[in-house]
C-alpha positions as CSV (number, residue, x, y, z in Angstrom):
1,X,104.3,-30.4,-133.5
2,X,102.5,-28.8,-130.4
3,X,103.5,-25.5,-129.4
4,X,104.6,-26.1,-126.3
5,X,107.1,-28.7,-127.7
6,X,108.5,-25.8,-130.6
7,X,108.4,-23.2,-127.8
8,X,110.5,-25.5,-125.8
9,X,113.1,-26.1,-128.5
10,X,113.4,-22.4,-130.3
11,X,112.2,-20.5,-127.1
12,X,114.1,-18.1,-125.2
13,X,115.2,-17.3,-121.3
14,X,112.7,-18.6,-118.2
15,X,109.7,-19.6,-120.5
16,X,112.5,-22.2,-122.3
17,X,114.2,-23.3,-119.1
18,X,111.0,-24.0,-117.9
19,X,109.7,-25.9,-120.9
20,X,112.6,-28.1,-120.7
21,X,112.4,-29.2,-117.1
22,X,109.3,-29.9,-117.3
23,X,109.9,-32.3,-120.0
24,X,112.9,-33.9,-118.1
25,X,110.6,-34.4,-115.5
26,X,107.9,-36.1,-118.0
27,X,110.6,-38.2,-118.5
28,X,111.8,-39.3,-115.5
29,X,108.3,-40.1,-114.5
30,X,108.0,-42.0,-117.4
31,X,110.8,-44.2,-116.7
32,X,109.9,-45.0,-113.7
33,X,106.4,-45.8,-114.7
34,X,107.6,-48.0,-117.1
35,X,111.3,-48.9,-116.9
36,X,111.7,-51.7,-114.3
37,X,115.2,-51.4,-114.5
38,X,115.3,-47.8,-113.5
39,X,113.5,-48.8,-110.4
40,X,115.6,-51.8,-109.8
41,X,118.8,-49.5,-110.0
42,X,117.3,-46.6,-108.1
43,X,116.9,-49.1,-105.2
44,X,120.7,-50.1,-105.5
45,X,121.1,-46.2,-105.1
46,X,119.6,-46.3,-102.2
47,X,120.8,-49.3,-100.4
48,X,124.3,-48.5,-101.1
49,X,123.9,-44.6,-100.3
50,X,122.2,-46.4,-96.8
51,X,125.8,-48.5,-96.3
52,X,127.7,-45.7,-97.4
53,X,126.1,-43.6,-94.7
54,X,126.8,-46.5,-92.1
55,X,130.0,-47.1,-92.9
56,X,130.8,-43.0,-92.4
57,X,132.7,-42.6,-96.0
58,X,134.4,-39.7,-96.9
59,X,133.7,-37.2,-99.5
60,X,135.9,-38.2,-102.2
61,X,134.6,-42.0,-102.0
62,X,131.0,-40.5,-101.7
63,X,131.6,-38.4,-105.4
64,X,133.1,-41.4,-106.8
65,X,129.8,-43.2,-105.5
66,X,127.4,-40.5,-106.9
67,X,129.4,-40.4,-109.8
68,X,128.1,-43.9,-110.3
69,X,124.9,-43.6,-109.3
70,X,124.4,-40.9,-112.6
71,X,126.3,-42.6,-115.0
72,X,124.4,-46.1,-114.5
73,X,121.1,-44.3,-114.6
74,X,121.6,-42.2,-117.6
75,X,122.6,-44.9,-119.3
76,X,119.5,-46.9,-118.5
77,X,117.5,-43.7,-119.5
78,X,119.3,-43.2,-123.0
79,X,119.0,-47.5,-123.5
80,X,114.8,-46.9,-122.8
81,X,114.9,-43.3,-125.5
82,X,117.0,-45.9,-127.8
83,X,114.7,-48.6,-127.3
84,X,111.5,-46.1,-128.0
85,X,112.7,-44.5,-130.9
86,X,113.8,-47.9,-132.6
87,X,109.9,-49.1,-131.9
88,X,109.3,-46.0,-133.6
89,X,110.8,-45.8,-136.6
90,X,111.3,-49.8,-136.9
91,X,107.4,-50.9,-135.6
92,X,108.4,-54.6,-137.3
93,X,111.5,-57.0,-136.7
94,X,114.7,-55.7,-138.1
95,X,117.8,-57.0,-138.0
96,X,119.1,-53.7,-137.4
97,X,117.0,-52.9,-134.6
98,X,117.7,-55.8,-132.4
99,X,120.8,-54.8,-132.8
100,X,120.8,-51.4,-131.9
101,X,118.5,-52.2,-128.9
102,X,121.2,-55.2,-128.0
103,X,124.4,-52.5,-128.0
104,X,122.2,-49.7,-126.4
105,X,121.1,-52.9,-123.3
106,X,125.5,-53.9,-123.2
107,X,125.9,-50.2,-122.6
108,X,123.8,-50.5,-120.1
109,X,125.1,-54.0,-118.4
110,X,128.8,-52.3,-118.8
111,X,128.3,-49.4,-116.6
112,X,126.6,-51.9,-114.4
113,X,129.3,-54.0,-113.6
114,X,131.8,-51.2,-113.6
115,X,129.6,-49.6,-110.5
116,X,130.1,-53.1,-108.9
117,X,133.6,-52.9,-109.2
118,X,133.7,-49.5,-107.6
119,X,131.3,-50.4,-105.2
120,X,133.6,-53.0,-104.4
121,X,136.5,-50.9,-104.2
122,X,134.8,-47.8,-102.2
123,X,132.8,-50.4,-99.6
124,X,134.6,-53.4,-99.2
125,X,137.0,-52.7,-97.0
126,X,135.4,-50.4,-94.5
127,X,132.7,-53.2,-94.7
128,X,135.3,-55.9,-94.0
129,X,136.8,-53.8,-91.0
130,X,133.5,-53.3,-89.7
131,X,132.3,-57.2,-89.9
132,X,136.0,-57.9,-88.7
133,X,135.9,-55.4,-85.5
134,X,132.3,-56.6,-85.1
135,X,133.4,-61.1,-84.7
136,X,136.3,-59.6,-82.9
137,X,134.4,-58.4,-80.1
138,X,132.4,-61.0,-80.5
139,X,134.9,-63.3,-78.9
């Protein structure tokens, strides 16, 4: 193990903070280097924090929609650690790892769907008024 890695994990005060955000940032660099899907769902994040802003939400609605935003995205980051340390430990086809790879991607597709549902929820109807008010005064 490198030092810096057993500094970061029985370290103490700034020198261990440090250590560890460094790695988170490691990390998220990584994923996006090499996850497509965190790059696919970071440009949901965007797009709907764009319609969000259009549509003039509210604060509640816009922690709901944050909310989201972090649950789907750490669950695509914990489904890409699963997925590397079963390629670890499991280099060969395994039963076992398939399936732990399967449940750690439906983890992933269920807080997927469930941010469609909100998004749903929080945006659909300020989007309807505002196409409704928009082919009314179209008229």
């Amino acid at each position: 193990m490198g030092s810096r890695q057993s500094y970061a994990r029985c370290g103490r005060g700034l020198a261990r903070l440090m250590a560890g955000l460094r790695s988170a940032v490691e990390g998220w660099a990584e994923a996006w280097r090499c996850q497509q899907n965190v790059r696919i769902h970071a440009g949901f994040v965007v797009a709907i924090t764009g319609l969000g802003l259009y549509l003039g939400l509210p604060a509640t609605q816009w922690a709901i929609l944050v909310l989201t935003f972090i649950v789907v995205l750490a669950a695509e980051f914990l489904n890409s650690a699963l997925e590397a340390l079963t390629d670890l430990v499991s280099p060969e086809y395994h039963a076992l790892a398939k399936e732990a790879k399967d449940m750690g991607a439906g983890a992933v597709l269920l807080t997927a769907v469930g941010a469609v549902i909100i998004g749903l929820l929080i945006l659909g109807p300020p989007l309807w008024a505002r196409v409704a008010s928009l082919a009314g005064g179209a008229r």
